[in-house]
Residue frames as a rotation matrix with the C-alpha (Angstrom) as fourth column:
UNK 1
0.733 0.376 -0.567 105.73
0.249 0.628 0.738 93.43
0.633 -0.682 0.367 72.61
UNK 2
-0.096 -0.877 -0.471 109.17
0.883 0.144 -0.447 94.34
0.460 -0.458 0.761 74.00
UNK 3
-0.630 -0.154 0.761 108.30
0.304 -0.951 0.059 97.71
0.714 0.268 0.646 74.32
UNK 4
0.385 0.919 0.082 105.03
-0.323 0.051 0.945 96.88
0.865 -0.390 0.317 76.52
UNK 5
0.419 -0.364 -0.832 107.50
0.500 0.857 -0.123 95.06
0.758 -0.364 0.541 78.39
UNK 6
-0.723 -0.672 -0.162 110.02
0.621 -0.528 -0.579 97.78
0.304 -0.519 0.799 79.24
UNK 7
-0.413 0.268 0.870 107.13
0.016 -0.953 0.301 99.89
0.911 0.138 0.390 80.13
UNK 8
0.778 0.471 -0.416 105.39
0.123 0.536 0.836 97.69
0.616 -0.701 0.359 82.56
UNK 9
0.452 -0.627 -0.635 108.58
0.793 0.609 -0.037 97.37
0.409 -0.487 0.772 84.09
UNK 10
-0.617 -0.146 0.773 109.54
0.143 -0.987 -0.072 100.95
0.774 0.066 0.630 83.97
UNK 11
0.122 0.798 0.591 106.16
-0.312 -0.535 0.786 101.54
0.942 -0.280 0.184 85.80
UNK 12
0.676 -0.044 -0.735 107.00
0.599 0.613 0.515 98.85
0.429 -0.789 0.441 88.64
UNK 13
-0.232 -0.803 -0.549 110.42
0.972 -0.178 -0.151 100.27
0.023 -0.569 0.822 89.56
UNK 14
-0.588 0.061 0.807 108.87
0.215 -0.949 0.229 103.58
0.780 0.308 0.545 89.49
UNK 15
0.335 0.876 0.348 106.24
-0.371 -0.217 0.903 102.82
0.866 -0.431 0.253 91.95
UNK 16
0.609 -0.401 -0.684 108.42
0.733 0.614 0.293 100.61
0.302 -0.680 0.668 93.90
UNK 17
-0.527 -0.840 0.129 110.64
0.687 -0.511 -0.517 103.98
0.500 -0.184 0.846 94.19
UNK 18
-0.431 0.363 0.826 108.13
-0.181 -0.932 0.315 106.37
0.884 -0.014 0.468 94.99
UNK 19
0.674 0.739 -0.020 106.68
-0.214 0.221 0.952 104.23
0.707 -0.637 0.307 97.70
UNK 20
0.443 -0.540 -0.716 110.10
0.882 0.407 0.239 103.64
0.162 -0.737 0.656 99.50
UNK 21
-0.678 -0.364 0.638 110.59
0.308 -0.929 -0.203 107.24
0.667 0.059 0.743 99.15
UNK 22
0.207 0.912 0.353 107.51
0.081 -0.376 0.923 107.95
0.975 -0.163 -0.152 101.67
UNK 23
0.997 -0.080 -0.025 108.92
0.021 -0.058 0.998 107.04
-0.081 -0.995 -0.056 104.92
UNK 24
0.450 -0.749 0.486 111.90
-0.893 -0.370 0.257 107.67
-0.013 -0.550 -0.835 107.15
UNK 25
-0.436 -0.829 -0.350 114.67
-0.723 0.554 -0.412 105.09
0.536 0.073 -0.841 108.26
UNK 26
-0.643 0.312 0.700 112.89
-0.763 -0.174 -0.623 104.73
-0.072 -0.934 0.350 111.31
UNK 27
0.177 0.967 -0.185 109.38
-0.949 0.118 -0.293 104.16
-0.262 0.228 0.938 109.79
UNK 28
0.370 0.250 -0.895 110.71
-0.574 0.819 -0.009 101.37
0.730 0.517 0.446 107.63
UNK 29
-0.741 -0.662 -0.109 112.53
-0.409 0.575 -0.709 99.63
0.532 -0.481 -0.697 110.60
UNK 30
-0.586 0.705 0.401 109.05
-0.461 0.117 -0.880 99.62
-0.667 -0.700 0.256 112.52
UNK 31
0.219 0.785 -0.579 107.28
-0.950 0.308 0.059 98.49
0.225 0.537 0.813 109.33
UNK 32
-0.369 -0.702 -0.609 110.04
-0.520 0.699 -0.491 95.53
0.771 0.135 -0.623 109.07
UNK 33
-0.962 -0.249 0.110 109.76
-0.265 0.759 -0.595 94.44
0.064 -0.602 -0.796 112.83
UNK 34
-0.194 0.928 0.317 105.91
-0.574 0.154 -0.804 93.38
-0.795 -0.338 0.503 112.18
UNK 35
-0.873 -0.056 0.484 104.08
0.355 0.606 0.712 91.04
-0.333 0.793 -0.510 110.00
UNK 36
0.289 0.891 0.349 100.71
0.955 -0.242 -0.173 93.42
-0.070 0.383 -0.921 109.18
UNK 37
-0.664 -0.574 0.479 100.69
0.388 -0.812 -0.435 97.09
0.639 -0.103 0.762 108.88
UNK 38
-0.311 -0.017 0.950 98.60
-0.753 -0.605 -0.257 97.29
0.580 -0.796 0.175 111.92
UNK 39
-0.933 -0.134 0.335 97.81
-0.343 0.616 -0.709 95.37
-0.111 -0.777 -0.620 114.97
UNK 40
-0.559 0.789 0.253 94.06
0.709 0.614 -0.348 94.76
-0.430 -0.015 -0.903 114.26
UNK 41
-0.269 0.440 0.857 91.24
0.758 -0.452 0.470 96.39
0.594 0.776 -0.212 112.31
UNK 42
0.767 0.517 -0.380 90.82
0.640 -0.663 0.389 98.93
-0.051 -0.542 -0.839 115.37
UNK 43
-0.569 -0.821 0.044 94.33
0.746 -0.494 0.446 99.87
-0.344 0.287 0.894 114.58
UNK 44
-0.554 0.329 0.764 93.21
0.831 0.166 0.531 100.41
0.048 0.930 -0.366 111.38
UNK 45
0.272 0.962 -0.008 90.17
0.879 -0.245 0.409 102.20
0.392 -0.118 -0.912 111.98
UNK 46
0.456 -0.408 -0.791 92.09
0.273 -0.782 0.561 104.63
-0.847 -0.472 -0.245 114.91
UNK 47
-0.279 -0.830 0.483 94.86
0.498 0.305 0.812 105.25
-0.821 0.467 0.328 112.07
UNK 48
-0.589 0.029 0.808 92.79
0.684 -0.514 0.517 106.51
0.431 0.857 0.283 109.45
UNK 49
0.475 0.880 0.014 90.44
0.767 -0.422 0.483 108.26
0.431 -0.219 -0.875 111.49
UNK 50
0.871 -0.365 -0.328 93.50
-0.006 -0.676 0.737 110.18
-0.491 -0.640 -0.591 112.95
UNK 51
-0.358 -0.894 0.270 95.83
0.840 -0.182 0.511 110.77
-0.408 0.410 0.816 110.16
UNK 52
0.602 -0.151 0.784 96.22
0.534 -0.654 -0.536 113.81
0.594 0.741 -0.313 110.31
UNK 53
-0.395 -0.859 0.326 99.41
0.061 -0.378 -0.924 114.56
0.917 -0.345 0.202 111.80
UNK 54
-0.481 0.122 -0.868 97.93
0.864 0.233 -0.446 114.32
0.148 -0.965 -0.218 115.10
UNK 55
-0.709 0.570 0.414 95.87
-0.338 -0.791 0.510 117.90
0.618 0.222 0.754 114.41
UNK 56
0.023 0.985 0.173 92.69
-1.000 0.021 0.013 117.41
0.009 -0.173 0.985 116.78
UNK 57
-0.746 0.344 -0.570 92.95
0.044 0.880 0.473 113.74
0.664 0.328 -0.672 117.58
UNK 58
0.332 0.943 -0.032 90.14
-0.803 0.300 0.516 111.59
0.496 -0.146 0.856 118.39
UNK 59
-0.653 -0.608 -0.451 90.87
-0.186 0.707 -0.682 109.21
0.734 -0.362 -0.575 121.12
UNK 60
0.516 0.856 -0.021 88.05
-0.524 0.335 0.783 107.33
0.677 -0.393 0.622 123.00
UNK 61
0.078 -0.383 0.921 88.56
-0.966 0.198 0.164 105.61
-0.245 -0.902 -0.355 126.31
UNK 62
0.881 0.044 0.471 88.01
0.087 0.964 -0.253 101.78
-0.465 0.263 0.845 124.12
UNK 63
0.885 -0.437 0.159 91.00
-0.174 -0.628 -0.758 103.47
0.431 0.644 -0.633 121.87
UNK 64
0.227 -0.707 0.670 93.24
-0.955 -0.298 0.010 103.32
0.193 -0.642 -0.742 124.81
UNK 65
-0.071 -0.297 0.952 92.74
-0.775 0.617 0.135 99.90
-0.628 -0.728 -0.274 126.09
UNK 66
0.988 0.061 0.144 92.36
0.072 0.640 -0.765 98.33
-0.139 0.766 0.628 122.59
UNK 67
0.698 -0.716 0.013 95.70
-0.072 -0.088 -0.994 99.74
0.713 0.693 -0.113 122.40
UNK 68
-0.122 -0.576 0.808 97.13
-0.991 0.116 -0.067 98.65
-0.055 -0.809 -0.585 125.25
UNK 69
0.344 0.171 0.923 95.88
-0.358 0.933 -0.039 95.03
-0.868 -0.317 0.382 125.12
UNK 70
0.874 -0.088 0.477 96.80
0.471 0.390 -0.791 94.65
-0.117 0.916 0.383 121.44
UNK 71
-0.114 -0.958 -0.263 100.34
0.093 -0.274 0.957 96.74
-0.989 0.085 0.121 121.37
UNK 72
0.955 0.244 0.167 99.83
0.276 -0.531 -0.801 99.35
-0.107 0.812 -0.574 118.61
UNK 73
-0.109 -0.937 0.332 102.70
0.690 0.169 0.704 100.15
-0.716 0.306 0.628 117.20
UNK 74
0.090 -0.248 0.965 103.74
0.904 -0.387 -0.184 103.21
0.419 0.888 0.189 115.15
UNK 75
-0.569 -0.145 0.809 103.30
-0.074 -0.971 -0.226 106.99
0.819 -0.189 0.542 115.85
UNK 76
-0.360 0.493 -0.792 102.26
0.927 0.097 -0.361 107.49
-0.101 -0.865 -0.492 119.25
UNK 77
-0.423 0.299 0.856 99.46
0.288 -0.851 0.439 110.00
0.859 0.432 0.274 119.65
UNK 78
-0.892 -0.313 -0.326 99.35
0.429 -0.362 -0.828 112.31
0.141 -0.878 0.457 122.57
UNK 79
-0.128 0.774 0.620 96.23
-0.321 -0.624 0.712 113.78
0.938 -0.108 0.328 124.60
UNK 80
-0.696 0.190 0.693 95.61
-0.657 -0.558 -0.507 115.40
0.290 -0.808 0.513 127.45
UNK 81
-0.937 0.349 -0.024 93.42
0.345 0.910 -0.230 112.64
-0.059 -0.224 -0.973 129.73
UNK 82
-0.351 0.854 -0.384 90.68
0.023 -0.402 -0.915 115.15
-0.936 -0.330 0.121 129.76
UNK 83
-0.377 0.166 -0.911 90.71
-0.867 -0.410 0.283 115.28
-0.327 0.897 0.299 125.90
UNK 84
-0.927 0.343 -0.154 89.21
0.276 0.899 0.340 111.32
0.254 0.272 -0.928 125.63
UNK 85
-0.659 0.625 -0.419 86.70
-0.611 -0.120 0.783 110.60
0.439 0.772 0.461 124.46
UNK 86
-0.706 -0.310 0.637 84.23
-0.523 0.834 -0.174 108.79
-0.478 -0.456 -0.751 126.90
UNK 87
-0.834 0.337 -0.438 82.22
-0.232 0.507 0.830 105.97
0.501 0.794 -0.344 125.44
């Protein structure tokens, strides 16, 4: 039983390391000053649909003013006004 113990535990502080190993100072200071990790499920939605390093984003004109009216918060992703998307 002890042995299950230290392992479980082992596994926690292992994952708890590897996952505070992922971001910057920065990152975690922006995680910190919020209480979700995004601002609403369009966050969300924008966020995974554009994680990839900003490569080719996708950015719709509803995109913009969801994120203006709701104050997104993290990486900011650049494009050209001509590159939106209109709806």
């Amino acid at each position: 039983m002890t042995s299950m113990w230290r392992l479980s535990l082992l596994a926690i502080v292992g994952l708890a390391l590897s996952g505070a190993g992922c971001a910057t100072s920065d990152q975690w200071a922006d995680w910190k000053g919020h209480t979700t990790h995004f601002a609403s499920g369009e966050h969300g939605l924008f966020s995974l649909r554009n994680d990839n390093e900003g490569r080719r984003p996708r950015v719709t004109r509803l995109d913009v003013d969801a994120s203006r009216a709701e104050n997104w918060w993290g990486k900011t992703i650049s494009v050209d006004s001509a590159q939106i998307i209109q709806n």
